[in-house]
C-alpha positions in Angstrom: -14.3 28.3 -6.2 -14.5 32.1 -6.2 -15.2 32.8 -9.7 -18.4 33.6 -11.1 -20.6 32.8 -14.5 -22.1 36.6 -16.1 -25.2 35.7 -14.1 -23.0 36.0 -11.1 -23.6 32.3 -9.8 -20.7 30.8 -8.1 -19.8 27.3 -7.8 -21.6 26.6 -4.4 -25.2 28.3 -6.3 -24.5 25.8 -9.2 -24.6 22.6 -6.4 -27.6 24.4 -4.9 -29.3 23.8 -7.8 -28.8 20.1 -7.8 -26.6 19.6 -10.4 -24.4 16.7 -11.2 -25.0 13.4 -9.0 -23.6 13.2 -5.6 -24.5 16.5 -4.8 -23.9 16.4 -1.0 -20.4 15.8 -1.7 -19.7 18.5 -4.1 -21.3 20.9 -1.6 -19.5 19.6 1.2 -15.8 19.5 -0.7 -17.3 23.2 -1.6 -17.5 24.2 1.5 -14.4 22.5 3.3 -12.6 24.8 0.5 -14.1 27.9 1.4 -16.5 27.7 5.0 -18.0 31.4 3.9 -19.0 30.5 0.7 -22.2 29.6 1.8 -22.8 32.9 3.0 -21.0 35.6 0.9 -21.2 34.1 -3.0 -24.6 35.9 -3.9 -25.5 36.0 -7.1 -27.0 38.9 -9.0 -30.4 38.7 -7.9 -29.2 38.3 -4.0 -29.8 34.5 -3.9 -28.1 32.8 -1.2 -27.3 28.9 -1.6 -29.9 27.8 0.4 -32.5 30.0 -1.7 -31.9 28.1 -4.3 -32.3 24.3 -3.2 -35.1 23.7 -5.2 -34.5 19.7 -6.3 -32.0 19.0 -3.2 -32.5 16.5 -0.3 -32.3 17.1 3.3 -28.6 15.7 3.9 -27.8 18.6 1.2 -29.9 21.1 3.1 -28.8 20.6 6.1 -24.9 21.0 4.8 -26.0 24.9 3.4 -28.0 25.5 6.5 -25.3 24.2 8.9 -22.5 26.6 6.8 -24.8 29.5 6.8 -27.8 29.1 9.2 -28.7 32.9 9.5 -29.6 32.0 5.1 -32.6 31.0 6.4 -34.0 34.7 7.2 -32.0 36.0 3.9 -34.7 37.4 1.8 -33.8 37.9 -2.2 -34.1 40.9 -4.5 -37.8 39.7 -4.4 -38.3 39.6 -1.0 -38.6 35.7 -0.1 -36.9 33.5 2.2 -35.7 30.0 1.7 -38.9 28.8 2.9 -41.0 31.2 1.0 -39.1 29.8 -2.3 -39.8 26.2 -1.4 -43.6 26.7 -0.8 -44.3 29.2 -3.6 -42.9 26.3 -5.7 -45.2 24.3 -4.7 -42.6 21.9 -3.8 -43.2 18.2 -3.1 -40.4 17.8 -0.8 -42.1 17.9 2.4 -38.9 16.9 4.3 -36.8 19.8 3.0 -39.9 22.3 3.9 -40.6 20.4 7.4 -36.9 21.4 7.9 -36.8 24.6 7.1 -39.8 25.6 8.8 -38.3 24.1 12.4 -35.1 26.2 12.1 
């Protein structure tokens, strides 16, 4: 849980991503391991978890944001919040953007 890839992504960033099926419950056995990760596994470029939730649904969200809700003011190396990330993308998941504009 606490080793990285060169790029510097940790186990919890890899979920983030949406990878695998059954993501919710990788990220929550990931985070019943290891509460912080949520909050202090950065990778290089300073992305939190929750910055990186580009594919995830809400219940998957919601576990990052309940683990680590002060993510959701966390800008990156490039400046951007979660939210900024989400909208830039042009995202069509209106539910994860809903929620993360209400927190």
């Amino acid at each position: 849980i606490g080793l990285s890839t060169m790029s510097g992504f940790y186990p919890i960033h890899r979920a983030a991503l949406g990878d695998g099926r059954e993501v919710e419950k990788v990220i929550e056995f990931l985070l019943m391991q290891d509460p912080a990760c949520a909050s202090k596994t950065t990778n290089q470029h300073h992305f939190l978890p929750l910055h990186l939730v580009y594919d995830l649904n809400l219940t998957a969200v919601q576990l990052l944001f309940d683990a680590y809700p002060e993510a959701i003011c966390a800008n990156n190396e490039y400046g951007r919040t979660p939210l900024e990330i989400q909208v830039g993308r042009n995202s069509e998941n209106s539910e994860v953007i809903s929620f993360l504009e209400n927190q």
